[in-house]
Backbone as CSV, one residue per row, in Angstrom:
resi,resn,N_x,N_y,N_z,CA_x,CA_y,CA_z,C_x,C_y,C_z
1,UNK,129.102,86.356,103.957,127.917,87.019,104.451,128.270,87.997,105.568
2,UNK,128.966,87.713,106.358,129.966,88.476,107.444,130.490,89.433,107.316
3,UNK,131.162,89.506,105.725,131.709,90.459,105.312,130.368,91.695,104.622
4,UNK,129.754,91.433,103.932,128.921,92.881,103.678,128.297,93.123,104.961
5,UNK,127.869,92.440,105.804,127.334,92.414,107.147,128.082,93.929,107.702
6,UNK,129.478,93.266,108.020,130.306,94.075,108.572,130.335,95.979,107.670
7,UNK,130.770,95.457,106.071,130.754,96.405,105.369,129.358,97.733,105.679
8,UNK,128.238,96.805,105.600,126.831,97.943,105.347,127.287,98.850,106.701
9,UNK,127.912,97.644,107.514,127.396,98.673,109.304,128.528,100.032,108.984
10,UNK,129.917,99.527,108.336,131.000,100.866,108.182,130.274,101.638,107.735
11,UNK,129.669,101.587,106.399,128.961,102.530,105.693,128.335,102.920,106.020
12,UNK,127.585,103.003,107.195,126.211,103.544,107.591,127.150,104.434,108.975
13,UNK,128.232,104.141,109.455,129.466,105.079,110.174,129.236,106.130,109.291
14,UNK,130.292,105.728,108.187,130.756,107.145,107.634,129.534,107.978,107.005
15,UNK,128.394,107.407,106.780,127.349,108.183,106.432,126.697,109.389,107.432
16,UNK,127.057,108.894,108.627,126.370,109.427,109.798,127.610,110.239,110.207
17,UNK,128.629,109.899,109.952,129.551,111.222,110.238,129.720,111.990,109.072
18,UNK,129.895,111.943,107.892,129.590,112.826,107.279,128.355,113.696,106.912
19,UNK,127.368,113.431,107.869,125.893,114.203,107.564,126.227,114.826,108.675
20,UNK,126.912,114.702,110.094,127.038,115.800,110.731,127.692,116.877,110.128
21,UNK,128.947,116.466,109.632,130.016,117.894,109.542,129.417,118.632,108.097
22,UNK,128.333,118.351,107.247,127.779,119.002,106.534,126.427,118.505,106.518
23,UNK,125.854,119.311,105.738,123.702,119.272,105.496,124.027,118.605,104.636
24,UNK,124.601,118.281,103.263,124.560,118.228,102.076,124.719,116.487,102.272
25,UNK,123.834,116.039,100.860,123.629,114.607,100.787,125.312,114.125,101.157
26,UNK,125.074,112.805,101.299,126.701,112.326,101.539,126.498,111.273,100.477
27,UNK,127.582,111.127,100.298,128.062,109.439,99.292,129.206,109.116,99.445
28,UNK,129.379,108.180,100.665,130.597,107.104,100.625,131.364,106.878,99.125
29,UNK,132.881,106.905,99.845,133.578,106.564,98.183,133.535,105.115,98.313
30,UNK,133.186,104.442,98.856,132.872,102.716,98.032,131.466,102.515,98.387
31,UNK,131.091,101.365,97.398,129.871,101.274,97.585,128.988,100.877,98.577
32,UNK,127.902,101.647,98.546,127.104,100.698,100.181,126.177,99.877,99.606
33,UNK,125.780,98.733,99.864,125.542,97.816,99.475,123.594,97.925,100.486
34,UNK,123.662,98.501,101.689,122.227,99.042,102.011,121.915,100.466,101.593
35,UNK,122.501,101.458,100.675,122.214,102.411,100.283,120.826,102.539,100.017
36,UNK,119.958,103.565,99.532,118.454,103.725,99.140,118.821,104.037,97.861
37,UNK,120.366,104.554,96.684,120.581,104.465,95.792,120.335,102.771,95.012
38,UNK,119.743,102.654,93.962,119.627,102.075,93.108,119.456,102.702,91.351
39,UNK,120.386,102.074,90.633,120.448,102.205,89.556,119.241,102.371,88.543
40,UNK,118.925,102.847,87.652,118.272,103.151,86.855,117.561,101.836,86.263
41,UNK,118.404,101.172,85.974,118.502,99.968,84.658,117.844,98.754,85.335
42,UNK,117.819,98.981,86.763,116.879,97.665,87.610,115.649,97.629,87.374
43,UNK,115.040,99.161,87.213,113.478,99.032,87.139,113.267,98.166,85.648
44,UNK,114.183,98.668,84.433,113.795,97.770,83.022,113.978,96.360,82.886
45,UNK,114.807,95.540,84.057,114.724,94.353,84.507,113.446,93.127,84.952
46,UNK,112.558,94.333,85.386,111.359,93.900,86.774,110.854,93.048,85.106
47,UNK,109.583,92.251,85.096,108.850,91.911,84.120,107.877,92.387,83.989
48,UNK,107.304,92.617,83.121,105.948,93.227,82.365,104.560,92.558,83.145
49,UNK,103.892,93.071,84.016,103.087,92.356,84.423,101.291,92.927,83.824
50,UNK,100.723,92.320,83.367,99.780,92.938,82.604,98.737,93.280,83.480
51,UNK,97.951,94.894,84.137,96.782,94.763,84.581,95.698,95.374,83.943
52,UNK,94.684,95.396,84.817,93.223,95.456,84.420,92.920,96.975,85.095
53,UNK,92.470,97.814,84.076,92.248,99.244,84.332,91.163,98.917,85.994
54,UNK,89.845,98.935,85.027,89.030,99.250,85.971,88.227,97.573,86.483
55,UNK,87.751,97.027,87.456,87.208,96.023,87.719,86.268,96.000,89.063
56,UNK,84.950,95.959,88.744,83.798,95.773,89.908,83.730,94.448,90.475
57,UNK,83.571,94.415,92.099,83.285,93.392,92.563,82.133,93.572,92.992
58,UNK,80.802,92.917,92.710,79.288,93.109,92.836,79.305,92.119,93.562
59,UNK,78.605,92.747,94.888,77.976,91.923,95.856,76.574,91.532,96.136
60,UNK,76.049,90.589,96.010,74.457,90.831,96.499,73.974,89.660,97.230
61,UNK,72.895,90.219,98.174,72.687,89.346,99.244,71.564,89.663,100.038
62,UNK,70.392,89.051,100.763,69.684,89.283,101.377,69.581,89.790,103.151
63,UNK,70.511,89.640,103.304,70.532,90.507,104.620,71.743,91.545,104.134
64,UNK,71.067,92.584,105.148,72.079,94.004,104.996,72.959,94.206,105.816
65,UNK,72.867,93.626,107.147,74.030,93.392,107.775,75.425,93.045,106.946
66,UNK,75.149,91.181,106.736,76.127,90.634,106.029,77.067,91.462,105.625
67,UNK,75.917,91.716,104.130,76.271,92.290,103.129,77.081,93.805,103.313
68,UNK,76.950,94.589,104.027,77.930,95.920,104.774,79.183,95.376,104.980
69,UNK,79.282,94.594,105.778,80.148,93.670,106.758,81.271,92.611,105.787
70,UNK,80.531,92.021,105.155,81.587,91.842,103.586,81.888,92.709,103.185
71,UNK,81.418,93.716,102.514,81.827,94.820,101.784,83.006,95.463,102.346
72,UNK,82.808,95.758,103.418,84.333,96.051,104.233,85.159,95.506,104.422
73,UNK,84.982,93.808,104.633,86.099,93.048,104.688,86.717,92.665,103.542
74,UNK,86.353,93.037,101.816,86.636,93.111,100.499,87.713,94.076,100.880
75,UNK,86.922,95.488,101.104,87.530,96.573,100.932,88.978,96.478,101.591
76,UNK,89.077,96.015,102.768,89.988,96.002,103.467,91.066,94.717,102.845
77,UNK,90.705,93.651,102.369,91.447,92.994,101.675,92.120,93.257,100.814
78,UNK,91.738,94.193,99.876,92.245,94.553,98.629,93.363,95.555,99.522
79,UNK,93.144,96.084,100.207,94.060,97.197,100.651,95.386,96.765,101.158
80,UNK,95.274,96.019,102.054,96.185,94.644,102.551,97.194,94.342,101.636
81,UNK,96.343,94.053,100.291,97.061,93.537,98.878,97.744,94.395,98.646
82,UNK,97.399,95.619,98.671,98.147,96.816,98.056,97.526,96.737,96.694
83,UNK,96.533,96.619,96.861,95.387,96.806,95.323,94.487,98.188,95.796
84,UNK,94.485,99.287,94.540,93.962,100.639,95.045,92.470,100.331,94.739
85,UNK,91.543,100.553,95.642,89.626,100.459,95.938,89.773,102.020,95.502
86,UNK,89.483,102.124,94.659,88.924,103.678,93.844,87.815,104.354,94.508
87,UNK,86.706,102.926,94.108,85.275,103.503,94.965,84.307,102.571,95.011
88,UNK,83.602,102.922,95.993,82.300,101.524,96.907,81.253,102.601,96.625
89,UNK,79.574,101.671,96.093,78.710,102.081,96.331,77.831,100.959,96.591
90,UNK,76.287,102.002,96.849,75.615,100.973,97.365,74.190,100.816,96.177
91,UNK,73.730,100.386,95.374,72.421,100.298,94.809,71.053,100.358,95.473
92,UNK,69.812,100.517,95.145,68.770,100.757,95.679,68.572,99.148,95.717
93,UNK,67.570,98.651,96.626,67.498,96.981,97.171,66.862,97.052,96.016
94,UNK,66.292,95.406,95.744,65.367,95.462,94.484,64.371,94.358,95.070
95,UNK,62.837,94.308,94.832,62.094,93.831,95.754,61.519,92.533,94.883
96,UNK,61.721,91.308,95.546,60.841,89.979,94.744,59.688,89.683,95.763
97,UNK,58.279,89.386,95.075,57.201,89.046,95.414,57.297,87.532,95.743
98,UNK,57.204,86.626,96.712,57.593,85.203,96.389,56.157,84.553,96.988
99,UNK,55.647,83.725,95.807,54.445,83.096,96.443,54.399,81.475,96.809
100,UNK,54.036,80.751,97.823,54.108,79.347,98.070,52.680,78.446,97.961
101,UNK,52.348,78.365,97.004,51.400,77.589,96.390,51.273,76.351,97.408
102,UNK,49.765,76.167,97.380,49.134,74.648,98.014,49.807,73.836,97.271
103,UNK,49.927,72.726,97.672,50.368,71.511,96.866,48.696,71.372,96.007
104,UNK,49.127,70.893,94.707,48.217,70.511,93.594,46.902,71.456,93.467
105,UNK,47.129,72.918,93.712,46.646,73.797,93.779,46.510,74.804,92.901
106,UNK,46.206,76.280,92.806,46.742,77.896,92.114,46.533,78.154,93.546
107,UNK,45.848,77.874,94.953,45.685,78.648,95.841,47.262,79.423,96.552
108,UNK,46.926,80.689,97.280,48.307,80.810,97.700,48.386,80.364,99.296
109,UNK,49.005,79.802,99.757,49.231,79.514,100.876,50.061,80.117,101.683
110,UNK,51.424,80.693,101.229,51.694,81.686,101.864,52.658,83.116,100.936
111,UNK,53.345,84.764,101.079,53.605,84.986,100.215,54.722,86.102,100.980
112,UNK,55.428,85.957,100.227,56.861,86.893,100.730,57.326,87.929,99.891
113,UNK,58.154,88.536,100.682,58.592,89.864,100.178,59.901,89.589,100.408
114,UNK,61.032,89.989,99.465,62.451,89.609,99.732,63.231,90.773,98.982
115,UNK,64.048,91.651,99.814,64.553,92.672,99.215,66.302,91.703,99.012
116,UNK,66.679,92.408,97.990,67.908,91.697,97.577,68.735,93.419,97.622
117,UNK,69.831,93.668,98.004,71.016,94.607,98.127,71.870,94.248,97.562
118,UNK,72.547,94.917,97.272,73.556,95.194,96.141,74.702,96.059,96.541
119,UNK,75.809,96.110,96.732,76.921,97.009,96.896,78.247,96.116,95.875
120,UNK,78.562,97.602,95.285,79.823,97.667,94.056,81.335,97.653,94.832
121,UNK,82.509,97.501,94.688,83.412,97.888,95.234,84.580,97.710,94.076
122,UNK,85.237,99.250,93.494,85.786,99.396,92.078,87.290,99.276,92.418
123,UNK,88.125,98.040,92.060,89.615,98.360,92.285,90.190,98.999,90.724
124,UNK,91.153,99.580,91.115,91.570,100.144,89.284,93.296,99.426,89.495
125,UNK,93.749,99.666,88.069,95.132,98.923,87.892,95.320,97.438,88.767
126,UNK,94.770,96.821,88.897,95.063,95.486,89.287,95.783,94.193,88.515
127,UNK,96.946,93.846,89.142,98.174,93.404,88.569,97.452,92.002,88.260
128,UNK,97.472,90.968,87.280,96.755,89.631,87.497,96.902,88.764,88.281
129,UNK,98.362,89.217,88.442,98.666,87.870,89.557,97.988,88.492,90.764
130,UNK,97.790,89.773,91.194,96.663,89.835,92.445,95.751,89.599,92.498
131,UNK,95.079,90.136,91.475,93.835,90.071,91.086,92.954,88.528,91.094
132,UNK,93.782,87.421,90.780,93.467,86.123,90.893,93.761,85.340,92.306
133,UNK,94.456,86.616,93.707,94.592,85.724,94.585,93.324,86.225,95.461
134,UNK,92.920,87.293,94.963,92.056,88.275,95.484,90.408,87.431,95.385
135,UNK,90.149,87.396,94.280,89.210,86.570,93.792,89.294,85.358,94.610
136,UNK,89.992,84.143,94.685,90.623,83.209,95.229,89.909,83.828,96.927
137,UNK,90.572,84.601,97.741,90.160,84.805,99.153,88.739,85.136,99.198
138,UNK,87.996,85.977,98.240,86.648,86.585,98.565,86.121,85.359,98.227
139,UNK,86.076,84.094,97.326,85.497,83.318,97.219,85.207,82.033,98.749
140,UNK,86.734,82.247,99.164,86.912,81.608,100.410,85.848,82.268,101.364
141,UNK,86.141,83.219,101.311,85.225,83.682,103.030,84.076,84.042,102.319
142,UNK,83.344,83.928,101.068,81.795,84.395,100.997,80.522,83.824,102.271
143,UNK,80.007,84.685,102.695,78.951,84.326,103.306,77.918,83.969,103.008
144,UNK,77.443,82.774,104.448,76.205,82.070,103.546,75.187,83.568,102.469
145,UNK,74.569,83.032,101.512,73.333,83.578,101.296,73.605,84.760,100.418
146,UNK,75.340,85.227,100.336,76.149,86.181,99.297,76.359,85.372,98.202
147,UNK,76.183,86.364,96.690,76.599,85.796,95.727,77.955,87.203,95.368
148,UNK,78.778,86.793,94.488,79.963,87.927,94.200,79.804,87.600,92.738
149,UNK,79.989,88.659,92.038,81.070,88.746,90.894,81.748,89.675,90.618
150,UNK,82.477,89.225,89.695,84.072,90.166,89.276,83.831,90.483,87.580
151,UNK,83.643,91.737,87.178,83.665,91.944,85.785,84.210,93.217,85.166
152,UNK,84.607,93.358,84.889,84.729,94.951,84.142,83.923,95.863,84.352
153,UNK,84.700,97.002,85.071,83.644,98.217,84.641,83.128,99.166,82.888
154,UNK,81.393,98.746,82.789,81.058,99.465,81.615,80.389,100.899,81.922
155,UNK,79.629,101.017,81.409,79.085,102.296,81.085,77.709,102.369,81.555
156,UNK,77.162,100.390,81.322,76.011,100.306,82.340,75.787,100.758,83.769
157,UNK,77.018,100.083,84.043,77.261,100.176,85.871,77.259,101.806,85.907
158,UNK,77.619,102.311,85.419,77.554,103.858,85.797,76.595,104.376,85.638
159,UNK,75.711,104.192,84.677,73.800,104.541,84.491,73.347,104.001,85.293
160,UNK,73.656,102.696,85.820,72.708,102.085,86.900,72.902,102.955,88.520
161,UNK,74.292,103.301,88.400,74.642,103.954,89.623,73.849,105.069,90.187
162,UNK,73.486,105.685,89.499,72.363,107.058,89.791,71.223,107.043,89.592
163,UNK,70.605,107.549,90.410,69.148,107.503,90.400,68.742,108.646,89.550
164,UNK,67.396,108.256,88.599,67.204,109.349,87.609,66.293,110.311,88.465
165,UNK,66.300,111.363,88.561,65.326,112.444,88.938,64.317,112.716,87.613
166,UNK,63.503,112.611,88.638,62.045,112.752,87.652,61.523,114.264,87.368
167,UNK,61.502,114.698,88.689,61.709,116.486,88.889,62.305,117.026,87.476
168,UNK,63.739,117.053,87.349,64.542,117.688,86.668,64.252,117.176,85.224
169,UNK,63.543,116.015,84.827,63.669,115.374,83.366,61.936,115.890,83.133
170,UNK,61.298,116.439,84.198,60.300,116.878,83.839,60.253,118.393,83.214
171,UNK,61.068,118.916,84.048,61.469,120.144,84.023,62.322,120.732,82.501
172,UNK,62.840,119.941,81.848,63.771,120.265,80.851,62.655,119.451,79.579
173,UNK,61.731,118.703,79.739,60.692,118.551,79.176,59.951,119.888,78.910
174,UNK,59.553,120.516,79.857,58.880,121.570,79.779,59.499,122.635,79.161
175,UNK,61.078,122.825,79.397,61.759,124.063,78.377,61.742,123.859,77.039
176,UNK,61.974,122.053,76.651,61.729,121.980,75.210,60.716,121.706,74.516
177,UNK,59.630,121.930,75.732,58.191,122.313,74.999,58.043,123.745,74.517
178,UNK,58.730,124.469,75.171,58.575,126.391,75.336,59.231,127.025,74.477
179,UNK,60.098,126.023,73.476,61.550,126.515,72.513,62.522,126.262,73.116
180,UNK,63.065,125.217,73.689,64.306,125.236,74.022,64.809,126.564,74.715
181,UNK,66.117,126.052,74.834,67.131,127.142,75.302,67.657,128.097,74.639
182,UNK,67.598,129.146,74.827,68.555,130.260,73.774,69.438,130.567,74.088
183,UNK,70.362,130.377,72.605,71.926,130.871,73.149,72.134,132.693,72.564
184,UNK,72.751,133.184,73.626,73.062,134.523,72.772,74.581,134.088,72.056
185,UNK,74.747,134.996,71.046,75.982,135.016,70.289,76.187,136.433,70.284
């Protein structure tokens, strides 16, 4: 162990004196064993690790605090991992009416309003073996009153993502009441 010890430190001598007396890359005539050279044929060694293109982590939860406040600490997890967050959004809340009936009653006794939030956060290429330690930690630290899931990104999530304008779908209503559009040729 002493000996490459000793060896890397020579090599990293003659490297540093030969980058003075010329600009031009240097290469020791024996090998350096801390070089940044590596062979070709190592990368076809590594193993095949299978990942997952695209994958949403859906958050939802009744306070908006929390729910921000997770979302970042996801975001920042995955990053940590060295898992790439593509992109975070946030959904419009969605509103439940909640009513508390008399006992042995229909009367209402009392009645709530409960907005539920929603924020997406999209990792892409995720290796499995991360991807399952990842899952594994967000499950650990979920906060009270958060639910998560993990699924594939479809085609839904992307229709759901935008809000439809009513303006503009009114508007292109009205051109293909008038004849459509004309193309010149």
């Amino acid at each position: 162990m002493f000996a490459t010890k000793y060896l890397a430190q020579q090599c990293h001598k003659v490297v540093r004196l030969q980058s003075f007396k010329s600009a031009k890359i240097c290469v020791p005539s024996f090998r350096c064993y801390s070089s940044i050279y590596e062979p070709e044929y190592l990368d076809m060694l590594k193993p095949d690790i299978p990942e997952y293109e695209e994958v949403n982590i859906q958050i939802k939860g009744y306070d908006f605090a929390i729910l921000e406040s997770f979302q970042k600490l996801v975001h920042t997890i995955a990053e940590n991992m060295d898992i790439e967050v593509s992109d975070g959004w946030a959904l419009p809340p969605q509103t439940i009416n909640v009513k508390r009936l008399v006992p042995n009653s229909e009367n209402v006794e009392a009645q709530y309003t409960l907005n539920v939030y929603e924020r997406n956060i999209q990792v892409v290429d995720v290796p499995t073996t991360k991807l399952s330690l990842l899952i594994e930690v967000i499950e650990d630290s979920l906060p009270a009153g958060v639910k998560a899931s993990i699924h594939k990104h479809t085609e839904e999530h992307e229709i759901l993502r935008y809000i439809p304008d009513s303006e503009l779908k009114m508007l292109k209503n009205q051109l293909e009441e008038m004849g459509g559009s004309k193309k010149k040729k």
